[in-house]
C-alpha positions as CSV (number, residue, x, y, z in Angstrom):
1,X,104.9,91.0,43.7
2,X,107.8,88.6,44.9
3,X,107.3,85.3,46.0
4,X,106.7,83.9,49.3
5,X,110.0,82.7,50.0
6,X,111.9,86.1,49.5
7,X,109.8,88.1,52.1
8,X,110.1,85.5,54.9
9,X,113.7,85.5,54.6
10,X,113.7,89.9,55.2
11,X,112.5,89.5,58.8
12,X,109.0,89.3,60.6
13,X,105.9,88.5,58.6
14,X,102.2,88.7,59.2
15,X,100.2,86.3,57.5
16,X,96.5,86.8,56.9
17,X,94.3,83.7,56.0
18,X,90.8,84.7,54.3
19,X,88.5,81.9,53.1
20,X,85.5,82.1,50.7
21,X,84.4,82.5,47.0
22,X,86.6,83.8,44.6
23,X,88.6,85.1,48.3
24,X,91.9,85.0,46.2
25,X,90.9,87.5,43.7
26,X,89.1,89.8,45.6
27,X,92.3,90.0,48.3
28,X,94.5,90.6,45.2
29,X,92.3,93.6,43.9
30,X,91.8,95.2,47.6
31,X,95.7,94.8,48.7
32,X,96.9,95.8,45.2
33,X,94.6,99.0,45.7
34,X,95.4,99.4,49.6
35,X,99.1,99.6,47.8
36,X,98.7,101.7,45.6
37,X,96.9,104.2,47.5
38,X,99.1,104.5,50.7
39,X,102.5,102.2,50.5
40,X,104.2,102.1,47.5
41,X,106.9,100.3,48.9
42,X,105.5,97.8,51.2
43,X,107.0,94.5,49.9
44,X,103.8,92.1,49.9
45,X,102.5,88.5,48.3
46,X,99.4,87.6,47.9
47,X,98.5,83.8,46.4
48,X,98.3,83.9,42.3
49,X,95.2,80.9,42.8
50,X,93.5,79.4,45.3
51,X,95.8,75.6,44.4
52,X,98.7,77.5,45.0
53,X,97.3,79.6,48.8
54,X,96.3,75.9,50.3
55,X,100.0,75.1,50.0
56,X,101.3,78.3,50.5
57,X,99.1,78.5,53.7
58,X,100.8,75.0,54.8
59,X,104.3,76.0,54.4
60,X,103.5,79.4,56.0
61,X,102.5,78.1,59.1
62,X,104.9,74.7,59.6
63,X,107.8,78.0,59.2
64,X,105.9,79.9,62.1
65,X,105.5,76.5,64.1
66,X,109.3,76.7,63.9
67,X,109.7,79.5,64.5
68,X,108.0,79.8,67.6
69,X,110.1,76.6,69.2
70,X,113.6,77.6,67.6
């Protein structure tokens, strides 16, 4: 897994927010699995806690907010 910064920088991104109990984890089993199982080379983050996603979330879309007007 890379972080955040790396990806956004390789060209267009979709971002998924999900939002619930123990939502972090439960992504980061499902997508590691998804990987596994059919793209083994699809570069992909996914928050490491749910502290760091509010943030992450944030600076995910102010970048697509500029994006959008540049």
């Amino acid at each position: 897994m890379k972080s955040i910064e790396v990806e956004i920088t390789k060209g267009p991104v979709i971002g998924l927010e999900f939002a619930g109990t123990n939502c972090v984890q439960i992504c980061q089993q499902l997508l590691n699995d998804f990987i596994k199982l059919k793209y083994q080379n699809l570069p992909y983050f996914t928050s490491q806690s749910a502290t760091d996603a509010h943030e992450q979330l944030d600076k995910f879309y102010n970048f697509a907010s500029m994006q959008m007007f540049a």
